[in-house]
N, C-alpha and C positions, 0 to 999 in steps of 0.2 A: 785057718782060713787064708786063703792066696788070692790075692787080685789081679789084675791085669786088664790092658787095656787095645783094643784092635786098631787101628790107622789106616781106613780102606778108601782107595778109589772106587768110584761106580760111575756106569753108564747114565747119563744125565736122566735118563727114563726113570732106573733105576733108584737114583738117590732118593726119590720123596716115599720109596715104596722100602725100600730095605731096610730103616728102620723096626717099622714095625715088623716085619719080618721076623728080624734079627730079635726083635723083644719075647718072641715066642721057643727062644731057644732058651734049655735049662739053663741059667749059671750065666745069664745076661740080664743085669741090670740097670740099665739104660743105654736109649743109642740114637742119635739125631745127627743133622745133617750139620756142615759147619765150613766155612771157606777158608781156603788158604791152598798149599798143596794135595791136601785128602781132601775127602767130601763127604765121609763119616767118620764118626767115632763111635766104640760101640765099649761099654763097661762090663767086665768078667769078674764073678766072684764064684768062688769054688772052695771045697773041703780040702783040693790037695792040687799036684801038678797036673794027675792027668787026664781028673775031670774039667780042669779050667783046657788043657790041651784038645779033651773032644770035644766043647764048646765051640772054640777057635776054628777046630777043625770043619763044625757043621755054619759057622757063622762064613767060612771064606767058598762054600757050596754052594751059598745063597745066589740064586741069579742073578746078574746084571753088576755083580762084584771082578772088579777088574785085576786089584791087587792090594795087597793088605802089610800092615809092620804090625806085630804081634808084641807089645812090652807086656813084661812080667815084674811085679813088684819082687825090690832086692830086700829082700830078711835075712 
């Protein structure tokens, strides 16, 4: 199992909606809205790299997502 975790800007419309959004994708396990420099955070867990990477990949698709930091847990 490999974790990781998204760091997304969104358009202010956007942030109270892309949460839930984002909960609909496989291999995301929570995701809310949060202040500071990002305005989401979104939690990835997955069986290996590069089902957590098509997660990632369909989670930065999502509308009104502006730009995203993608960490991956180090094992």
């Amino acid at each position: 199992m490999i974790r990781g975790l998204i760091l997304a800007r969104a358009t202010v419309k956007a942030a109270a909606t892309v949460p839930e959004e984002a909960k609909k994708i496989k291999g995301v396990t929570d995701a809310y809205p949060v202040f500071g420099r990002f305005d989401l955070v979104i939690f990835l867990e997955a069986r290996d790299f590069e089902e957590l990477k098509s997660a990632a990949l369909k989670v930065n698709a999502i509308v009104g997502i502006k730009s995203t930091e993608t960490l991956v847990e180090a094992t």
